[in-house]
C-alpha positions in Angstrom: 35.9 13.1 -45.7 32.1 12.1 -45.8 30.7 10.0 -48.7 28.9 13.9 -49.5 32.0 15.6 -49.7 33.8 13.5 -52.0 33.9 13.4 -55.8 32.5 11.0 -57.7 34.7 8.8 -60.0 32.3 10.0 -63.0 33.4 13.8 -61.4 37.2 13.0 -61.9 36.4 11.2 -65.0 35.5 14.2 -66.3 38.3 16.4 -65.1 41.0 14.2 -66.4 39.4 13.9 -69.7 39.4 17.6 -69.8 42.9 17.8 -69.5 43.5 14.9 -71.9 41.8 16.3 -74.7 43.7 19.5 -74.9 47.5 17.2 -74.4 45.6 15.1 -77.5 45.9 18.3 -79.7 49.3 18.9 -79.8 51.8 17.4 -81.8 55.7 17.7 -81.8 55.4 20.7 -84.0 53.0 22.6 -81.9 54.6 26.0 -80.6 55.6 26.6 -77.1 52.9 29.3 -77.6 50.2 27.5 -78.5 50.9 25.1 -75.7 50.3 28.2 -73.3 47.3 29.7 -74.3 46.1 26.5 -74.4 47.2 25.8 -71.0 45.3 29.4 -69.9 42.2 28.5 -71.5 42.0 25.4 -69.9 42.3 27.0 -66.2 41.0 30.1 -66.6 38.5 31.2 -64.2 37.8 34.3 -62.7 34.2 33.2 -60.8 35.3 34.4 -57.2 35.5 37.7 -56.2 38.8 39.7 -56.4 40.9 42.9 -57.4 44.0 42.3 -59.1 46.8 44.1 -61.3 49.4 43.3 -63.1 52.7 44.4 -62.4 56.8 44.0 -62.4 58.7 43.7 -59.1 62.7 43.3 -59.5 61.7 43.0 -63.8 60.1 39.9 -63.7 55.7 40.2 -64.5 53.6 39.7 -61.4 50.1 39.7 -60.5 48.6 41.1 -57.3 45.8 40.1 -56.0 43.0 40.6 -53.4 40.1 39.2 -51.6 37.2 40.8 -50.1 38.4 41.1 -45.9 42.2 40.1 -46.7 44.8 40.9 -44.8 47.9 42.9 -47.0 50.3 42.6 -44.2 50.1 39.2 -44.8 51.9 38.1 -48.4 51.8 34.2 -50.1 54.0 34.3 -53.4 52.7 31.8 -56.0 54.7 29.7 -58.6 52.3 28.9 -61.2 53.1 24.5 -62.3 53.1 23.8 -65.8 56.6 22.0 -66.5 58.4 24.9 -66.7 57.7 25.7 -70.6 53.8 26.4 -69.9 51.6 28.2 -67.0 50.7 31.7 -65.9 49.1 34.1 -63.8 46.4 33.6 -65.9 46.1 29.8 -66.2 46.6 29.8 -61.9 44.3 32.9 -61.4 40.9 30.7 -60.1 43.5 28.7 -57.8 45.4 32.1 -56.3 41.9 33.6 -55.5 40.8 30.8 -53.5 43.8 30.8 -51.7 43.7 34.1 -50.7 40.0 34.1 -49.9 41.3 30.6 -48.0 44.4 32.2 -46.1 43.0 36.1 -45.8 45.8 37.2 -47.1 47.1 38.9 -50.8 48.7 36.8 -53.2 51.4 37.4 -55.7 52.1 35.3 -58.5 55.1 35.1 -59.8 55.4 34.8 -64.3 58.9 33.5 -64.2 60.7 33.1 -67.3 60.2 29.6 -69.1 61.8 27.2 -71.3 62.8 27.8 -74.1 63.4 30.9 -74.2 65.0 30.6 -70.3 66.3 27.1 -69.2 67.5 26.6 -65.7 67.9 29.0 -63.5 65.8 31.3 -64.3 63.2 30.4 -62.7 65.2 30.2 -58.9 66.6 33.7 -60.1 63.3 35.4 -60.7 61.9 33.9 -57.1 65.3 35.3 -55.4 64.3 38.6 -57.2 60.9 39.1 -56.7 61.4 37.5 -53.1 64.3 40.3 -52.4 62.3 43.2 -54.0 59.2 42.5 -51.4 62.0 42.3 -48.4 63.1 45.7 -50.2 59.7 47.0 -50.2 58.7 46.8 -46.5 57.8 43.4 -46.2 59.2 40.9 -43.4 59.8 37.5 -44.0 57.9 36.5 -41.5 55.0 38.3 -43.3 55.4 36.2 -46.3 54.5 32.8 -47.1 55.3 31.0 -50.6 53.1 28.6 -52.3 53.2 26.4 -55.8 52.4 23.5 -57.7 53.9 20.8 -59.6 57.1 22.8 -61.8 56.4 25.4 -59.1 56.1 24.1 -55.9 60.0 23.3 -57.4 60.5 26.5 -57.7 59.2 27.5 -53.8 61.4 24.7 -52.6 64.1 25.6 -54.7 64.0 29.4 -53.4 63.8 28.2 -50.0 67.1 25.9 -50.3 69.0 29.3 -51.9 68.1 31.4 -49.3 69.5 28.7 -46.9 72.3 28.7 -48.9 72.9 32.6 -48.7 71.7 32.1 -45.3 69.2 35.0 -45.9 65.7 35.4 -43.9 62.9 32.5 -44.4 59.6 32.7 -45.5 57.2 32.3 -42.4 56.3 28.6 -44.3 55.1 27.0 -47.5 52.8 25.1 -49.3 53.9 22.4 -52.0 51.3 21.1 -53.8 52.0 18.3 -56.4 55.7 19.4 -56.1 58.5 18.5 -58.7 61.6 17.9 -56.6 63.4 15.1 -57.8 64.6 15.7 -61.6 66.4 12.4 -62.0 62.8 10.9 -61.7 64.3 8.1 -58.8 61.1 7.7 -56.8 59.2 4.0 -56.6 56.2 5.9 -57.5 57.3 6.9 -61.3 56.7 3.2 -62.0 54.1 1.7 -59.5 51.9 4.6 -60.3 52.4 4.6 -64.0 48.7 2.9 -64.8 47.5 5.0 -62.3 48.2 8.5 -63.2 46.2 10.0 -66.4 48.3 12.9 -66.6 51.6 12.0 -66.4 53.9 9.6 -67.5 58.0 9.3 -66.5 59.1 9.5 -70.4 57.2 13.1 -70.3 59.2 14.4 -67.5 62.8 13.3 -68.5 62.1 15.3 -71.8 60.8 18.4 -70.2 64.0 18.2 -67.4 65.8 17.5 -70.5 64.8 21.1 -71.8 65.5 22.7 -68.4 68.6 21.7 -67.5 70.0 21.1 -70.9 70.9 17.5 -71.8 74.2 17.7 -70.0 72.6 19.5 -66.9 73.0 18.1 -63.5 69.9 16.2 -62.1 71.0 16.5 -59.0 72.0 20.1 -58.1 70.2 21.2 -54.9 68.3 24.2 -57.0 67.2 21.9 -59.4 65.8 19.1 -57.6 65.6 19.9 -54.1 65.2 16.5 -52.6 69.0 16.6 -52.8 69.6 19.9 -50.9 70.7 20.7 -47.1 67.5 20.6 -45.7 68.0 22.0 -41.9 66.2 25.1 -41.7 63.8 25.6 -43.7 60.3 27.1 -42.5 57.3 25.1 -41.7 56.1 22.7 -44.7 52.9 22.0 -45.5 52.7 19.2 -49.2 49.9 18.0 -50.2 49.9 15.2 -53.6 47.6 12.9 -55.0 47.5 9.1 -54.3 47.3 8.0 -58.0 50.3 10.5 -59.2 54.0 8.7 -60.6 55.6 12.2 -59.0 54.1 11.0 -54.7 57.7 9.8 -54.0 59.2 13.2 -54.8 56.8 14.9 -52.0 57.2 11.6 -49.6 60.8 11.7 -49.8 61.0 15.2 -49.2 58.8 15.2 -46.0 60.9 12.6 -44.8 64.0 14.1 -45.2 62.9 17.2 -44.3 61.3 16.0 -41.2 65.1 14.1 -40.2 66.5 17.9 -40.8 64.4 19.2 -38.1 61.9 20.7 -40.2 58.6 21.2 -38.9 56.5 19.0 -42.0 52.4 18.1 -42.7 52.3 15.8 -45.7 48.9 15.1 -46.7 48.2 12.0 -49.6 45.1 12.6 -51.3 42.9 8.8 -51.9 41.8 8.9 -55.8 43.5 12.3 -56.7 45.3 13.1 -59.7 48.3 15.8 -60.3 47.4 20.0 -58.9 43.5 18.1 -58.1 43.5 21.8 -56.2 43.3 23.3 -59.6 39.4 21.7 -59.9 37.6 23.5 -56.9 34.7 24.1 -58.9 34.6 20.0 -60.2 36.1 18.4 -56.6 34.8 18.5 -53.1 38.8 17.7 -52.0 40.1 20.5 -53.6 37.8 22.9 -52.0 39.0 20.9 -48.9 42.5 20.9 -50.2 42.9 24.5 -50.5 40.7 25.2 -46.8 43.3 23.2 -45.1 46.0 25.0 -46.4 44.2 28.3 -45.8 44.3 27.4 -41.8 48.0 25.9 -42.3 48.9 29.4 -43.1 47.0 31.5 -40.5 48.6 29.7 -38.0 52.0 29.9 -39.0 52.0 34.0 -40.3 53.6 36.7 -38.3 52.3 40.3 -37.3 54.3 42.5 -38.8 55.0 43.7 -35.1 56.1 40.0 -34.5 58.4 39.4 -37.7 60.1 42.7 -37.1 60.9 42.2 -33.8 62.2 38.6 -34.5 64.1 40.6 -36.7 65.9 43.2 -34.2 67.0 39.8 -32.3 68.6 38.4 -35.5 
């Protein structure tokens, strides 16, 4: 990127002390609750223009939405980040609208159920559901795309390594942005990037997989931490991760073993960004650029409907 289209430290300054002053609010008594309307308040943003509803598809909350000129044939499902115990359709909204403004195509996000109320796997089930109900309600696969970030873009993988599993119809690709895949926290990064990330730190993590999984969970099970999963045949990957993150090994890692599978992988490391920098598009030049590339990553990977069912009839 040009010297003009990149932020300024005293820009990401800013946007990590955002997010640092809402973390220094709570305290180990503050509610799950409060955590998540914090969280929303934080990310809200409704500057670009859309139409969107609310909704339930297979009983878990959704919410559509649409761009001016997009494309409803064409379908990315979005799993909001936020550690699995915070997060929203509402805290993701600004970042789902620019994606389908990006892509030209309708987004739905996906409110799957979160700790504590839900541990693991909720979360995997509600994707499988919601990803069923659309293959239920006309949709091809190859007319859907899935998308998310951080705890989320866990939750895409993790849907794509139990359809595998079921050996049910992929998604025409995905998008991983600041992905969680590797629960037992083994990546080189967790420590070499521990000064360097303002957002999070290895000790955070273990507690919040601690709360997932349940103290006696297993770290490694595929649907958990999908860096540990039969990879072979999973749709086109696009990741994208900051530089200065403790979490880069978990999306390295992945695009490597991916990539060995036969997967067809772009992994892109972002110099001097911080965890979901996508989230900032009105603060960052890269996350405008960020969420551009991954608008043309999709484009080119989406079938016609004409297309994905007549890959269909030859299945």
């Amino acid at each position: 990127m040009s010297a003009e289209s990149r932020a300024s430290d005293a820009q990401i300054e800013q946007v990590i002390a955002r997010v640092q002053q809402v973390y220094s609010t709570w305290r180990r008594d503050t509610s799950a609750q409060q955590m998540r309307e914090d969280w929303d308040r934080l990310f809200w943003r409704d500057t670009q223009p859309s139409q969107y509803r609310d909704d339930t598809l297979a009983g878990v909350a959704v919410r559509w939405i649409d761009t001016p000129d997009c494309d409803p044939s064409r379908l990315l499902m979005y799993f909001h980040g936020g550690g699995f115990k915070m997060g929203s359709v509402v805290s993701h909204h600004d970042l789902m609208v620019r994606l389908s403004a990006a892509a030209g195509c309708r987004v739905v996000g996906v409110n799957y159920r979160l700790f504590p109320e839900h541990g693991f796997p909720a979360p995997v089930d509600d994707a499988l559901a919601v990803y069923h109900q659309l293959l239920a309600e006309g949709y091809h696969a190859g007319q859907i795309a899935v998308a998310g970030d951080s705890a989320g873009g866990g939750v895409a993988a993790s849907l794509l390594v139990a359809l595998g599993q079921a050996e049910a119809p992929q998604p025409a690709a995905a998008v991983l942005l600041s992905p969680w895949l590797d629960m037992t926290l083994s990546g080189d990064s967790y420590e070499s990037r521990a000064s360097a990330d303002p957002i999070h730190q290895r000790f955070m993590l273990d507690a919040l997989a601690n709360q997932y999984l349940g103290k006696e969970g297993d770290r490694r099970n595929p649907l958990a931490s999908p860096l540990f999963a039969e990879l072979a045949g999973l749709p086109p990957l696009l990741l994208q991760v900051g530089d200065r993150e403790v979490g880069l090994d978990d999306s390295v890692a992945f695009a490597d073993r991916a990539q060995q599978a036969g997967v067809e992988v772009a992994l892109s490391v972002w110099d001097r960004m911080i965890h979901v920098f996508q989230q900032f598009a009105e603060d960052l030049p890269e996350a405008r650029q960020a969420i551009n590339d991954i608008g043309h990553f999709l484009q080119d990977h989406w079938q016609s409907p004409a297309r994905a069912r007549a890959d269909l009839d030859v299945e």
